[in-house]
N, C-alpha and C positions, 0 to 999 in steps of 0.2 A: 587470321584465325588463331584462336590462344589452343597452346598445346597443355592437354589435359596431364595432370599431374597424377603416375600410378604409384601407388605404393604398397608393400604387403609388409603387416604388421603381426608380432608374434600373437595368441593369447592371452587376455590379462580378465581379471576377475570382473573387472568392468567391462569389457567386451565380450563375454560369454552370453550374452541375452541375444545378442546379432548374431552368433552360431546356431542356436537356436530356431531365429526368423529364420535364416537360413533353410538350415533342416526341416521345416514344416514346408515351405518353398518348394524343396528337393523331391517332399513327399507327394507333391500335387503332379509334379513332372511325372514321377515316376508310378503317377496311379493306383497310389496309395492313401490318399490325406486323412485317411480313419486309422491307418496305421499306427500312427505317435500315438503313444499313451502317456509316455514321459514328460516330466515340466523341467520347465527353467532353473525351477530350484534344484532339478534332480543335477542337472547338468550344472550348476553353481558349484555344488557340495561335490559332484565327482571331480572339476576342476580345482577345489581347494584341497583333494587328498592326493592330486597328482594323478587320476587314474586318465585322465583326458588331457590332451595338448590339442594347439592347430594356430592357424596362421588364419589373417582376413586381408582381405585386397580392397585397396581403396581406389578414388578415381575422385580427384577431385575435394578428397576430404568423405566423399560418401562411402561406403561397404556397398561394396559390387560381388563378392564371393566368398569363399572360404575354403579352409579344409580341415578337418577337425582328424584325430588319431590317436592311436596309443601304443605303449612298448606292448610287446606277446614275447612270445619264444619258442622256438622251433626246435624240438629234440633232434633235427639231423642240421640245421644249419646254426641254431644261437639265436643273436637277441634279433628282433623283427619290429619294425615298425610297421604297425596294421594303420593304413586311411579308410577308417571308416566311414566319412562322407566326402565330396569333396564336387562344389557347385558354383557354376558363374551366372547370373540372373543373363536371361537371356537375352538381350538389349548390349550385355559387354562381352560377348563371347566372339569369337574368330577375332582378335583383338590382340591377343599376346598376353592378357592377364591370367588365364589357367595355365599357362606355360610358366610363368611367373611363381604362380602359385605352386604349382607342382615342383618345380626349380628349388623352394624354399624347404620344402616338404624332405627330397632329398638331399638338401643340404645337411637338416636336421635330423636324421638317420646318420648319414657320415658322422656329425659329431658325436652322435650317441653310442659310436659304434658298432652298430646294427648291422649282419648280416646282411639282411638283405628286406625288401619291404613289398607288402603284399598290400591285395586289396581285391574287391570282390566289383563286379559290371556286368550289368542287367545284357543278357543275350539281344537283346531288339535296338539297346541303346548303339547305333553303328558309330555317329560323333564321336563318342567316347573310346569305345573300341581304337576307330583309326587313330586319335589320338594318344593310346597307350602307344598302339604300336609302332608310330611312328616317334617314341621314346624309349625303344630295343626293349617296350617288355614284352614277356611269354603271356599269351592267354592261354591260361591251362582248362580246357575241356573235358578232363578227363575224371576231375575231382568234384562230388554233388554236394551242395550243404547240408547240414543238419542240424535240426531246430528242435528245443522244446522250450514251449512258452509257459511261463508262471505268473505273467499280469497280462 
């Protein structure tokens, strides 16, 4: 039996349309897919100003997942890397490639110097959950989001 080849690959201009399929992907899981209002171009053009980074995982040569993020800043800790999406199609999960993934994410915070890195996980999602936590982060329950929407 051939052993599948994983790899996870930075961001590049040409691979931003697969973050994308992703995140509409992400959106269906998470019982939302009317949600995205955003296009690909939106997401092109914030990747050419630097406002977006992320990593893709491969398997085989194909894109099996992602995680997409950006610098923030936190007035009592410094600089923050926020993961704002972050997805492994379901078919490559319990596998080692979100681990992989995640792995790379935190790499890329150390280099940037980043205090510390945050991210937000849906209360129902338990997967996820167990797997923050079984990578020594805090889920903080204490703190509510707050939205306002202009598109």
């Amino acid at each position: 039996m051939k052993q599948s080849t994983v790899e996870i690959i930075s961001l590049t201009a040409d691979t931003v349309p697969y973050i994308f399929d992703f995140v509409l992907e992400l959106a269906h899981y998470e019982k939302s897919p009317d949600a995205v209002i955003t296009t690909v171009e939106e997401y092109i053009s914030a990747f050419e100003q630097g406002l977006i980074d992320g990593h893709l995982a491969s398997v085989d040569g194909s894109f099996v997942g992602c995680t997409l993020f950006y610098m923030t800043f936190s007035t009592w800790k410094g600089k923050c890397l926020y993961l704002e999406d972050f997805y492994i199609q379901s078919e490559f999960r319990h596998l080692g490639i979100g681990q992989l993934l995640f792995d790379a994410y935190i790499e890329k915070a150390k280099a940037l110097d980043a205090a510390m890195v945050k991210w937000q996980v849906l209360d129902w999602n338990s997967p996820a959950i167990k797997f923050y936590e079984k990578n020594n982060a805090i889920i903080d329950k204490e703190w509510w989001n707050g939205k306002i929407y202009f598109k």
